[in-house]
N, C-alpha and C positions, 0 to 999 in steps of 0.2 A: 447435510449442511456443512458448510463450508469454516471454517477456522478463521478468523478477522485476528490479519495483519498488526503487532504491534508498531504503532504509530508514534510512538512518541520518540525526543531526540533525546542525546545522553547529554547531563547535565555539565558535564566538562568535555572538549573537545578531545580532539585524538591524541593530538601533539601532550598535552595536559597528563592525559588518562598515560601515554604509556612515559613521558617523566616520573609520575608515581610511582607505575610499575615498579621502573629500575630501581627508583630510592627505597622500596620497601623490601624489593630480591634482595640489594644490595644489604640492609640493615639483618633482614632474616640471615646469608650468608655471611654477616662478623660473626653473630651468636653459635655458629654453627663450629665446631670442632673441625682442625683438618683432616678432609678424609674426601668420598668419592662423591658424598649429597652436598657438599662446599663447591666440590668442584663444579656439581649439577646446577647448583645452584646461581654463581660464577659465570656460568654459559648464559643464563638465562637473563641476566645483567646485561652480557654484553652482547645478547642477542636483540634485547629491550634496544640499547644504545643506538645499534646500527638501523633498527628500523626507525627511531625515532631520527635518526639523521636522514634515514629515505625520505621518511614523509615530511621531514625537514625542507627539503632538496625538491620535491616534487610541487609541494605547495607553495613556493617563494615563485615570484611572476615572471622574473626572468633566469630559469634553470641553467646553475651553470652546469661545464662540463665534470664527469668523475675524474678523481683525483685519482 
């Protein structure tokens, strides 16, 4: 027998879901001491950022060009 597909949709969009993301990386990384998981942490912000600017960029109707 086969394994049935979850069907349902996520209660907040993409754009929404990785905004959070970055605000909560970000809040966990002030708490965090300087050192190399701040740094890791850091990355993962402004890795958050840039995709949210992709999907930014790719779901708006008329895409513009990259900057």
């Amino acid at each position: 027998m086969t394994k049935k597909r979850n069907r349902t949709r996520p209660a907040l969009s993409l754009q929404e879901r990785l905004d959070k993301f970055t605000q909560d990386a970000r809040a966990a990384a002030k708490k965090l001491p300087p050192g190399a998981e701040r740094h890791a942490m850091l990355q993962k912000v402004r890795d958050g950022e840039a995709a949210s600017e992709m999907e930014r960029a790719l779901s708006s109707p008329a895409p513009e060009a990259p900057k």
